[in-house]
N, CA, C and O atoms as a Maestro MAE file, in Angstrom:
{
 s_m_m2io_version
 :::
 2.0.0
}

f_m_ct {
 s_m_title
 :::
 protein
 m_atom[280] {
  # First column is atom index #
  i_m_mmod_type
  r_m_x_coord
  r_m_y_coord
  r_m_z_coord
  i_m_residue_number
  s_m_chain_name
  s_m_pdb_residue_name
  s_m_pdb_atom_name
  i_m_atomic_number
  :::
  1 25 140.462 65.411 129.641 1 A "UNK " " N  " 7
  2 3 139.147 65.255 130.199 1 A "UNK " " CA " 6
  3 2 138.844 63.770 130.306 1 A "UNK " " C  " 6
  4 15 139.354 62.993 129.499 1 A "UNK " " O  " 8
  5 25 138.122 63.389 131.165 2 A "UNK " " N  " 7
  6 3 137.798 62.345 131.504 2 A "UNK " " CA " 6
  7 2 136.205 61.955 131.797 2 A "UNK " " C  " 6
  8 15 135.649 63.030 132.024 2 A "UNK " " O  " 8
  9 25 135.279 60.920 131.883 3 A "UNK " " N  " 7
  10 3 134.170 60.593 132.225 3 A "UNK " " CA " 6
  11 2 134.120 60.525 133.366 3 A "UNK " " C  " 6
  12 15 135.307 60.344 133.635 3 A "UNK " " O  " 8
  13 25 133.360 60.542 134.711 4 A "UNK " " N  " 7
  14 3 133.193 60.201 135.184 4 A "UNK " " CA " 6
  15 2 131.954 59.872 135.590 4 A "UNK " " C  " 6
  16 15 131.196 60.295 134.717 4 A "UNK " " O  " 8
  17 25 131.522 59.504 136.187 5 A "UNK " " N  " 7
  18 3 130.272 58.600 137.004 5 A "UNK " " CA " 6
  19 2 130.221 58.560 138.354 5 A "UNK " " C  " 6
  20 15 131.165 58.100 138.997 5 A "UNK " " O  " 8
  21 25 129.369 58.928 138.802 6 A "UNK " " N  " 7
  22 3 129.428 59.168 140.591 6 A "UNK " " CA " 6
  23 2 127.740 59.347 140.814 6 A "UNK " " C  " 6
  24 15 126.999 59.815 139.949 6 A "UNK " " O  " 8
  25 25 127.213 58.790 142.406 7 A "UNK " " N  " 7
  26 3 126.217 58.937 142.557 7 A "UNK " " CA " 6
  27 2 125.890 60.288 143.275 7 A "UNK " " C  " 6
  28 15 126.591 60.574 144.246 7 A "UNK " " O  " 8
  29 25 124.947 61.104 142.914 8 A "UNK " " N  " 7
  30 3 124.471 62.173 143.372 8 A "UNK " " CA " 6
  31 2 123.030 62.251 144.889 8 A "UNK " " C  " 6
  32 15 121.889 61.838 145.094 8 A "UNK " " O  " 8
  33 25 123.848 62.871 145.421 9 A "UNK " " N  " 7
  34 3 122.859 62.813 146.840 9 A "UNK " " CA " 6
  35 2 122.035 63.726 146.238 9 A "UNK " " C  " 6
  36 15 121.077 63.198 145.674 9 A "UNK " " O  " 8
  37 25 122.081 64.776 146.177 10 A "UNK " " N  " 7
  38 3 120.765 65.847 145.619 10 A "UNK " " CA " 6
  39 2 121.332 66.166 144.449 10 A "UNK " " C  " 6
  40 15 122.491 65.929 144.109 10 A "UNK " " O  " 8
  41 25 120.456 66.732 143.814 11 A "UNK " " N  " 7
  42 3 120.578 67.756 142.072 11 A "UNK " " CA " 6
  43 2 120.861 69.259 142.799 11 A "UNK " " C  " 6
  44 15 120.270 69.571 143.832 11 A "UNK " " O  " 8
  45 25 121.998 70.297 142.024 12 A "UNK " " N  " 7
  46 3 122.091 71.027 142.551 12 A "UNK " " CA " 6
  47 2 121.290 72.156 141.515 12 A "UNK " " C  " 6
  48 15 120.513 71.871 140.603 12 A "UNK " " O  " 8
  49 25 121.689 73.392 141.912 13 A "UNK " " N  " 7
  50 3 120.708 74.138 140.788 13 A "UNK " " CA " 6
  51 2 120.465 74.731 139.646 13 A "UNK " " C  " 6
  52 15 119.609 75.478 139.173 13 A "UNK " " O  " 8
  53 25 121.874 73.975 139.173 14 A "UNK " " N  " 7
  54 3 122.174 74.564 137.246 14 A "UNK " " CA " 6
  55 2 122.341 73.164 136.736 14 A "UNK " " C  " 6
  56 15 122.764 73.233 135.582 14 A "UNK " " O  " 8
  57 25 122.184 71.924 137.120 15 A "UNK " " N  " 7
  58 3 122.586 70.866 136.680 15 A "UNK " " CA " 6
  59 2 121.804 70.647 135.691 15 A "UNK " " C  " 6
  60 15 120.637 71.035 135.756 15 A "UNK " " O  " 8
  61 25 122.225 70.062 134.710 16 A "UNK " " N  " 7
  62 3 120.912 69.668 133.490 16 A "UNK " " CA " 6
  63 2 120.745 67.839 133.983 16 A "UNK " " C  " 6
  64 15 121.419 66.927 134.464 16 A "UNK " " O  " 8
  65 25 119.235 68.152 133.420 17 A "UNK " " N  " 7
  66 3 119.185 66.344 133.915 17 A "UNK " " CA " 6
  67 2 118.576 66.165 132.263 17 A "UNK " " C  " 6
  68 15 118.049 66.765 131.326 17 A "UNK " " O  " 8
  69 25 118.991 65.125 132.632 18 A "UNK " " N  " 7
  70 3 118.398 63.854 131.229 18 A "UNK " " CA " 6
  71 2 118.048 62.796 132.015 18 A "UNK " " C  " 6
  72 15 118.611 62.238 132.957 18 A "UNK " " O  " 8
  73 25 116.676 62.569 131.267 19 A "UNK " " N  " 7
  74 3 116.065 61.331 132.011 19 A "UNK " " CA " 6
  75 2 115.884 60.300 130.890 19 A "UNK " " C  " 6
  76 15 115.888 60.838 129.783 19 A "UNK " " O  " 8
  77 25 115.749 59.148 130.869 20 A "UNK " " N  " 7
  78 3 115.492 57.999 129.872 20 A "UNK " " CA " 6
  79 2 115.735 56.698 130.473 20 A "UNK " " C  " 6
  80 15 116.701 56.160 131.014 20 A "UNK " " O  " 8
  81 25 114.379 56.325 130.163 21 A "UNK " " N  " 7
  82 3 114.416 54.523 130.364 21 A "UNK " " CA " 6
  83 2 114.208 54.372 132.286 21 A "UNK " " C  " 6
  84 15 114.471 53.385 132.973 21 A "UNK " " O  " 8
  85 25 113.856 55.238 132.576 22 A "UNK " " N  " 7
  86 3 114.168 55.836 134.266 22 A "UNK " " CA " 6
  87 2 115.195 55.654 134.824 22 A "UNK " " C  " 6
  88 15 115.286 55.102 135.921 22 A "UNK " " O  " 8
  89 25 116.055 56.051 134.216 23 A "UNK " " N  " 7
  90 3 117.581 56.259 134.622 23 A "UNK " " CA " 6
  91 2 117.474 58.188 134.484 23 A "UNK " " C  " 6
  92 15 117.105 58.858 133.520 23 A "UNK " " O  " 8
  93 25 117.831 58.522 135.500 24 A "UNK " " N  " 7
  94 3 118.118 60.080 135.504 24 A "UNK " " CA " 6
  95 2 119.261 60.581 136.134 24 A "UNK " " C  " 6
  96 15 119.582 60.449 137.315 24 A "UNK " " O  " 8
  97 25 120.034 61.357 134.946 25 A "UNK " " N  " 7
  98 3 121.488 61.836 134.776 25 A "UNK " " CA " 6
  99 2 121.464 63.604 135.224 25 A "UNK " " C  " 6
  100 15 120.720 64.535 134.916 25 A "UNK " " O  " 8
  101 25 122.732 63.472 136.134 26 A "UNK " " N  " 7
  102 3 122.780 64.953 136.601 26 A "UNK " " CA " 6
  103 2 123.964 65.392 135.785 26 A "UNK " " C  " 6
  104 15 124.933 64.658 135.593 26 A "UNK " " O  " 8
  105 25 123.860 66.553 135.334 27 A "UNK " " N  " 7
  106 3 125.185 66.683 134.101 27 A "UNK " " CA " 6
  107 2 125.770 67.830 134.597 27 A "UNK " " C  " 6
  108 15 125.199 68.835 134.176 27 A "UNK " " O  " 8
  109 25 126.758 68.067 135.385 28 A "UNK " " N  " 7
  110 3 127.600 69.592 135.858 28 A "UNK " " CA " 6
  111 2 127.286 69.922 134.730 28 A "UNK " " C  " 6
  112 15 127.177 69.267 133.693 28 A "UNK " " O  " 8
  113 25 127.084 71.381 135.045 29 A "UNK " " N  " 7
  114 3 127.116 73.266 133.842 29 A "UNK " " CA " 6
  115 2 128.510 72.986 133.095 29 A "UNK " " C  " 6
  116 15 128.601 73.204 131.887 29 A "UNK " " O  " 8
  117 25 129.484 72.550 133.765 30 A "UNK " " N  " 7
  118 3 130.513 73.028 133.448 30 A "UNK " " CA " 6
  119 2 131.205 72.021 132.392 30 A "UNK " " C  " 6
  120 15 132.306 72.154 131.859 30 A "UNK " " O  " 8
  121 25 129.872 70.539 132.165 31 A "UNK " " N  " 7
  122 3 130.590 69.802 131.574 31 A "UNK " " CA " 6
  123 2 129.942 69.903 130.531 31 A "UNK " " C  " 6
  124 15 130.470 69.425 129.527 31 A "UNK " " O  " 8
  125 25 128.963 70.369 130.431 32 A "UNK " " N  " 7
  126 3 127.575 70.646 129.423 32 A "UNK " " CA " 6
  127 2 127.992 70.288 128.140 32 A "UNK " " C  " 6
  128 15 127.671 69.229 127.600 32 A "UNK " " O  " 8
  129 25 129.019 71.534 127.412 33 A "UNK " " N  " 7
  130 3 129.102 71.724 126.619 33 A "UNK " " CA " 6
  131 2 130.042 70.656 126.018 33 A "UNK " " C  " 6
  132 15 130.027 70.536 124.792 33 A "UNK " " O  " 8
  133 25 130.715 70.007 126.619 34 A "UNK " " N  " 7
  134 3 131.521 68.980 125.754 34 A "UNK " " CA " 6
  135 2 130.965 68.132 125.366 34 A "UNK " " C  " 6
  136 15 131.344 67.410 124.443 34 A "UNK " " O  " 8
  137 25 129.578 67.990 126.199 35 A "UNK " " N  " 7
  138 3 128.888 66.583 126.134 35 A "UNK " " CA " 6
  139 2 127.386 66.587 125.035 35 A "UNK " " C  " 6
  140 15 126.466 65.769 125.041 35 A "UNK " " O  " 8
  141 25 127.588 67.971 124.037 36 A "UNK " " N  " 7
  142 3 126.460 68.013 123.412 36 A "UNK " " CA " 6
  143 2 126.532 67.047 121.829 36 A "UNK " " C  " 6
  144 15 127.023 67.226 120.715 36 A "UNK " " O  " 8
  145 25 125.772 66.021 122.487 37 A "UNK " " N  " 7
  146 3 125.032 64.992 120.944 37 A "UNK " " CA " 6
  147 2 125.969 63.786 121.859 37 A "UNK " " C  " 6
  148 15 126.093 62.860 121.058 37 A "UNK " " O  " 8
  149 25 126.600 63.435 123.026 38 A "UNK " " N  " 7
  150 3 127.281 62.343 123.348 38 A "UNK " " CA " 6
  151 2 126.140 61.376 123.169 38 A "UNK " " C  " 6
  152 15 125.022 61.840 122.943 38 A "UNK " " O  " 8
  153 25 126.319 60.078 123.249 39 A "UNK " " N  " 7
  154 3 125.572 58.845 123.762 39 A "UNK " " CA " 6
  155 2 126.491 58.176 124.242 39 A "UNK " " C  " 6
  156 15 127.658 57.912 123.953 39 A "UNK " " O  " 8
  157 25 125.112 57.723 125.758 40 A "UNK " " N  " 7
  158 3 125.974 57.076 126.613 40 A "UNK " " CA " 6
  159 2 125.280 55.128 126.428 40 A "UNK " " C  " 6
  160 15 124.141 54.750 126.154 40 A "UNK " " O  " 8
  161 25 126.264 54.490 126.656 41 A "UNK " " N  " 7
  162 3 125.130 52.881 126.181 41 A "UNK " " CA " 6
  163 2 126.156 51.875 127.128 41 A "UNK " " C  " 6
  164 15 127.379 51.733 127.137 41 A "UNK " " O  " 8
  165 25 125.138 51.304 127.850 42 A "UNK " " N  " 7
  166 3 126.517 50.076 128.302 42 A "UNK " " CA " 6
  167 2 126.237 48.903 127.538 42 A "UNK " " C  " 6
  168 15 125.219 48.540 126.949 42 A "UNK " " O  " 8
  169 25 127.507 48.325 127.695 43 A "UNK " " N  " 7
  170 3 128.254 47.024 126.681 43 A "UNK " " CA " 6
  171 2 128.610 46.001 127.484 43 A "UNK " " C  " 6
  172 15 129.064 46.347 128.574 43 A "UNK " " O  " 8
  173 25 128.543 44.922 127.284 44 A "UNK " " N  " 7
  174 3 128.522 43.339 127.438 44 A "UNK " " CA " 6
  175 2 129.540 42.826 127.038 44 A "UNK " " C  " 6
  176 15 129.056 41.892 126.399 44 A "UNK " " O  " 8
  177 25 130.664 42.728 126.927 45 A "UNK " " N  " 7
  178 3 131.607 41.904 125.946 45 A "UNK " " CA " 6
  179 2 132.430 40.656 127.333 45 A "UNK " " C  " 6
  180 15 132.515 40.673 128.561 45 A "UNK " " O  " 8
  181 25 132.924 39.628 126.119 46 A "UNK " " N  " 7
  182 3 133.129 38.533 126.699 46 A "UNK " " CA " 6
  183 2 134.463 39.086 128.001 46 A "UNK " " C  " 6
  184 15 134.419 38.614 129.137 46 A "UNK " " O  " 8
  185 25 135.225 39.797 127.714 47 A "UNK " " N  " 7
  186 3 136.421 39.929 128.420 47 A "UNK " " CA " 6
  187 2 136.000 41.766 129.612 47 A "UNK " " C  " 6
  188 15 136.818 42.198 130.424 47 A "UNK " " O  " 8
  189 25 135.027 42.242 129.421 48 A "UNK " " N  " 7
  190 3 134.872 43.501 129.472 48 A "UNK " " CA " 6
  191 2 133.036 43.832 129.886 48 A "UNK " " C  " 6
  192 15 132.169 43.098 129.411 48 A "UNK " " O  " 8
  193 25 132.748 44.800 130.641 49 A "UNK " " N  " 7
  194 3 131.587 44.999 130.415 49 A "UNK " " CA " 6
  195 2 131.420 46.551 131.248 49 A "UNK " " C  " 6
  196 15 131.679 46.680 132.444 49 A "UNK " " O  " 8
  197 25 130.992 47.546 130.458 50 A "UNK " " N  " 7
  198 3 130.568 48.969 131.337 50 A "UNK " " CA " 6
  199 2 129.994 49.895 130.067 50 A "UNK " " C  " 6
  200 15 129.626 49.541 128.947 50 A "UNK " " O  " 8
  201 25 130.043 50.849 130.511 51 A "UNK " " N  " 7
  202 3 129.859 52.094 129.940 51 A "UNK " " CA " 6
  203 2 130.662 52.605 128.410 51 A "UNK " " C  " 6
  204 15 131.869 52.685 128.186 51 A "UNK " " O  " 8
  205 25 129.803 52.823 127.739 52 A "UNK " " N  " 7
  206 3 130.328 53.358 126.283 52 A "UNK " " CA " 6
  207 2 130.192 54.459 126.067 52 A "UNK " " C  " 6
  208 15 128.973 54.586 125.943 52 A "UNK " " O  " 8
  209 25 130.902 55.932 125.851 53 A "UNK " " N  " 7
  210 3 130.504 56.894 125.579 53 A "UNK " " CA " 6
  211 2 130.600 57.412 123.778 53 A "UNK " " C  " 6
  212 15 131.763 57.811 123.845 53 A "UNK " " O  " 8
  213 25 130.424 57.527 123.116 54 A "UNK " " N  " 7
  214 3 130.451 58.240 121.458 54 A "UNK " " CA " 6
  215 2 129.764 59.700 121.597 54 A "UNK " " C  " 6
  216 15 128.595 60.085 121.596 54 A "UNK " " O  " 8
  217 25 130.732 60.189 121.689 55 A "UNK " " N  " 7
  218 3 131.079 61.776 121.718 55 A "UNK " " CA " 6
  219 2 131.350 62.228 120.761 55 A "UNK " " C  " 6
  220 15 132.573 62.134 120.656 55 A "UNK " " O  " 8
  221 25 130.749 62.914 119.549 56 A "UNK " " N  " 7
  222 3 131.228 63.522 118.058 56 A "UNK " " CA " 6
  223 2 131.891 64.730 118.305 56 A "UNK " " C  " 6
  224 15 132.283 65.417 117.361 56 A "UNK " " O  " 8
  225 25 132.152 65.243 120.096 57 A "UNK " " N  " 7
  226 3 133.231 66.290 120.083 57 A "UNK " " CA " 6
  227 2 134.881 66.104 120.019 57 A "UNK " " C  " 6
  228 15 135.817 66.871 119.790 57 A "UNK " " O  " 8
  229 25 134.721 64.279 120.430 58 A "UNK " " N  " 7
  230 3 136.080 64.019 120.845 58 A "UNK " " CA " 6
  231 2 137.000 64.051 119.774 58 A "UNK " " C  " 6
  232 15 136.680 63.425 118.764 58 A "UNK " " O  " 8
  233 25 138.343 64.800 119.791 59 A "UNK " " N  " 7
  234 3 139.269 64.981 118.922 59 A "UNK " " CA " 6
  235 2 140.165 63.971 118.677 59 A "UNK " " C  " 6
  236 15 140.639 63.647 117.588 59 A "UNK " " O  " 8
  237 25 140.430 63.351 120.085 60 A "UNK " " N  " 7
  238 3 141.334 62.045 120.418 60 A "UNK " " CA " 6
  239 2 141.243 61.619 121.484 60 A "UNK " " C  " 6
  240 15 140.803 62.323 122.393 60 A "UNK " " O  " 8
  241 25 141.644 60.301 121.690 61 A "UNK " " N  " 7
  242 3 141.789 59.872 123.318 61 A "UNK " " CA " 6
  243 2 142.980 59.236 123.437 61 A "UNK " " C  " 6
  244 15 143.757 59.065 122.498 61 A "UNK " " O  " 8
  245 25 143.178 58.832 124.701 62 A "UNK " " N  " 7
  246 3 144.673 58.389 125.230 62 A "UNK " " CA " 6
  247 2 144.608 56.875 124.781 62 A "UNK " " C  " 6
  248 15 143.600 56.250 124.452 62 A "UNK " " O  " 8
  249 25 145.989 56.402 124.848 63 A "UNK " " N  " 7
  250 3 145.792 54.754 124.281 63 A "UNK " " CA " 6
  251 2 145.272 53.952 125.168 63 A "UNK " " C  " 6
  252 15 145.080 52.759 124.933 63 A "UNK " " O  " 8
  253 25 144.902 54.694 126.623 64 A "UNK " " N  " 7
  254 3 144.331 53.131 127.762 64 A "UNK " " CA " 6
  255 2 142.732 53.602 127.235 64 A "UNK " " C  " 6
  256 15 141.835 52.760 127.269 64 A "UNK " " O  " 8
  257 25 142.499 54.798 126.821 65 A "UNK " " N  " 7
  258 3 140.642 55.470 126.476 65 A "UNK " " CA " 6
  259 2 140.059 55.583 127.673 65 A "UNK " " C  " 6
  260 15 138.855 55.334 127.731 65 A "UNK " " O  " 8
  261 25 140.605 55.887 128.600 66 A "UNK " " N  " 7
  262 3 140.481 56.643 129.960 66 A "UNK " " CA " 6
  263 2 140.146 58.488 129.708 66 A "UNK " " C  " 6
  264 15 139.345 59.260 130.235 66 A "UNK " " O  " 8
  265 25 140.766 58.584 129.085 67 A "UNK " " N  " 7
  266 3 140.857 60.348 128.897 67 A "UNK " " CA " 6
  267 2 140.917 60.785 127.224 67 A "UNK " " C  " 6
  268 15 141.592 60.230 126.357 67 A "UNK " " O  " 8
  269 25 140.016 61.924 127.065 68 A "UNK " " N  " 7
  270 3 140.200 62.413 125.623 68 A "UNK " " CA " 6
  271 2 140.301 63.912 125.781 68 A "UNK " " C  " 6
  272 15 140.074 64.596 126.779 68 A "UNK " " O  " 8
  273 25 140.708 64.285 124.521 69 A "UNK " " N  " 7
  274 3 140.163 65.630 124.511 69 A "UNK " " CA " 6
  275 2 139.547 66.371 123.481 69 A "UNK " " C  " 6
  276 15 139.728 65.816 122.397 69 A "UNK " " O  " 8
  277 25 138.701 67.710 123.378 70 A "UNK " " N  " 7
  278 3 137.955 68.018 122.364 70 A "UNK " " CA " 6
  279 2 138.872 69.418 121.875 70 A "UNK " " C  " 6
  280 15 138.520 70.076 120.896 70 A "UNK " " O  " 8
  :::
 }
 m_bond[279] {
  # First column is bond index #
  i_m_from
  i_m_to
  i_m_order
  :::
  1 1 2 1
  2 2 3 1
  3 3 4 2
  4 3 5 1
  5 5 6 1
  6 6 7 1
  7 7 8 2
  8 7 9 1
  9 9 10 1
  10 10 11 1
  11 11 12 2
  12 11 13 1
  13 13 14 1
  14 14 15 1
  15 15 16 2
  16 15 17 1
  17 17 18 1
  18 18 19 1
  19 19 20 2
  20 19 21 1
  21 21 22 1
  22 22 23 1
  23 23 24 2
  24 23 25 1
  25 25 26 1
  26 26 27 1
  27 27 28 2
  28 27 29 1
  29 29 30 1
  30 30 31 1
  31 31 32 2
  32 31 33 1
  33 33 34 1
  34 34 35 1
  35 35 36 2
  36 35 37 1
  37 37 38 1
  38 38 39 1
  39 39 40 2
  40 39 41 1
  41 41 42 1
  42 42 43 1
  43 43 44 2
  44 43 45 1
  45 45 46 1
  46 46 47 1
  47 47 48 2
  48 47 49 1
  49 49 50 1
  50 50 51 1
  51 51 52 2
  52 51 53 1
  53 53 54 1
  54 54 55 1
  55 55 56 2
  56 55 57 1
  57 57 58 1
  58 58 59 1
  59 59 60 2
  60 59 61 1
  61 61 62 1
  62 62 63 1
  63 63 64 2
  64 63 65 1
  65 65 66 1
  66 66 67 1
  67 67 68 2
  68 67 69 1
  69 69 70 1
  70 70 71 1
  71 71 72 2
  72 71 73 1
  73 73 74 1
  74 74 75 1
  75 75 76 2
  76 75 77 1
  77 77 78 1
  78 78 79 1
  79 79 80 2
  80 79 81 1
  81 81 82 1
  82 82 83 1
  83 83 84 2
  84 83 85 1
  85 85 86 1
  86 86 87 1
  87 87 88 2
  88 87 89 1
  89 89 90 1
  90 90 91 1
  91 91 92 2
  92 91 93 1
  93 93 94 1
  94 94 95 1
  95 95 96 2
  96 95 97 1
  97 97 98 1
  98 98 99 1
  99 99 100 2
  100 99 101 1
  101 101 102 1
  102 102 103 1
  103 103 104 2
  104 103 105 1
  105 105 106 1
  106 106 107 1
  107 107 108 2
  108 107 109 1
  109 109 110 1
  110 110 111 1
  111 111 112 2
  112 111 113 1
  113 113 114 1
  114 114 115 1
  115 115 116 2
  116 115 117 1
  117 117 118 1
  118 118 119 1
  119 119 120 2
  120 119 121 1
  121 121 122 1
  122 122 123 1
  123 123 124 2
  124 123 125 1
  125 125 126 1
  126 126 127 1
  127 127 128 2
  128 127 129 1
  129 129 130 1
  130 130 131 1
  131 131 132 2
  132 131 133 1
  133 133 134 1
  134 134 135 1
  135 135 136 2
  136 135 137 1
  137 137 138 1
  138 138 139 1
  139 139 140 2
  140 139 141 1
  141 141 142 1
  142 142 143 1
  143 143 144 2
  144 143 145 1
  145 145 146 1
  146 146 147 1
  147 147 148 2
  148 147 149 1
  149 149 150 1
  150 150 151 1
  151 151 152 2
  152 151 153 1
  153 153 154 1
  154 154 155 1
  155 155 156 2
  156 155 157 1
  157 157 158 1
  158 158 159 1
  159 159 160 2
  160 159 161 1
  161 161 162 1
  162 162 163 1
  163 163 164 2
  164 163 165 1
  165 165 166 1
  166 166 167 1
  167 167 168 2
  168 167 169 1
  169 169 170 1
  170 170 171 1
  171 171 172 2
  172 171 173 1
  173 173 174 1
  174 174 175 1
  175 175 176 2
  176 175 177 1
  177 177 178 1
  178 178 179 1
  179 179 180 2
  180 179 181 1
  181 181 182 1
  182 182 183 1
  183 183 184 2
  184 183 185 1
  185 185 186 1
  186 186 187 1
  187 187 188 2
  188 187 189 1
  189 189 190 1
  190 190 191 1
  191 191 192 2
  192 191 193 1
  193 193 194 1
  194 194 195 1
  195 195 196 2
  196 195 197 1
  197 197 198 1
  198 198 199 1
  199 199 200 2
  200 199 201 1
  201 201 202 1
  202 202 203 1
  203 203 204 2
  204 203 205 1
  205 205 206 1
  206 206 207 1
  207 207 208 2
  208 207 209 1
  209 209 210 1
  210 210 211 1
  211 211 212 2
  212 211 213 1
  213 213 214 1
  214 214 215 1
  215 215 216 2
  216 215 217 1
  217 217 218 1
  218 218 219 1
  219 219 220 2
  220 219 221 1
  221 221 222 1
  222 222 223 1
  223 223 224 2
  224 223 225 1
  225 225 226 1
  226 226 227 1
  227 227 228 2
  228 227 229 1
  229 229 230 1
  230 230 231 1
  231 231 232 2
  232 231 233 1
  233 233 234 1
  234 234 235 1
  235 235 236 2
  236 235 237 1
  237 237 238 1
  238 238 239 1
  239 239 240 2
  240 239 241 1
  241 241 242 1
  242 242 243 1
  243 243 244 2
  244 243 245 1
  245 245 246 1
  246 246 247 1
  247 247 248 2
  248 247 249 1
  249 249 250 1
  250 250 251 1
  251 251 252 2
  252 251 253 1
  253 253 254 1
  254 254 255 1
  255 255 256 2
  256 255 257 1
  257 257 258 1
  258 258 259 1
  259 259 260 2
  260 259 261 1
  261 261 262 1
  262 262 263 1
  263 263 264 2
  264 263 265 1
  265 265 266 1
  266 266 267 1
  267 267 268 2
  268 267 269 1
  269 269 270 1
  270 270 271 1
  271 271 272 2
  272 271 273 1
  273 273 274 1
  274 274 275 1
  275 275 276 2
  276 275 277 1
  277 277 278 1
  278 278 279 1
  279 279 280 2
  :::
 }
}
């Protein structure tokens, strides 16, 4: 499994949204459940800068941390 991020033209009609800080997230049904208690936070670092996910489902991830699984 993997993260992804993509912009959404419309919300479809099982999507869960999370809203915060007025940023509003469309979450596929189908990803729901992997993603319950994640936090998402972006990061600043001198060599690096994006998206952080901490997922207390994840079991492991790959050595580039592109992909995990639960």
């Amino acid at each position: 499994m993997s993260y992804t991020l993509e912009f959404a033209d419309a919300q479809q009609p099982m999507d869960e949204v999370v809203e915060t800080s007025g940023v509003k997230l469309l979450i596929d049904p189908k990803a729901s459940l992997f993603l319950i208690g994640t936090e998402m936070d972006y990061v600043e670092e001198k060599l690096k800068s994006g998206f952080v996910f901490t997922n207390p489902n994840e079991k492991g991830r790959c050595g580039c941390g592109e992909s995990f699984h639960v």
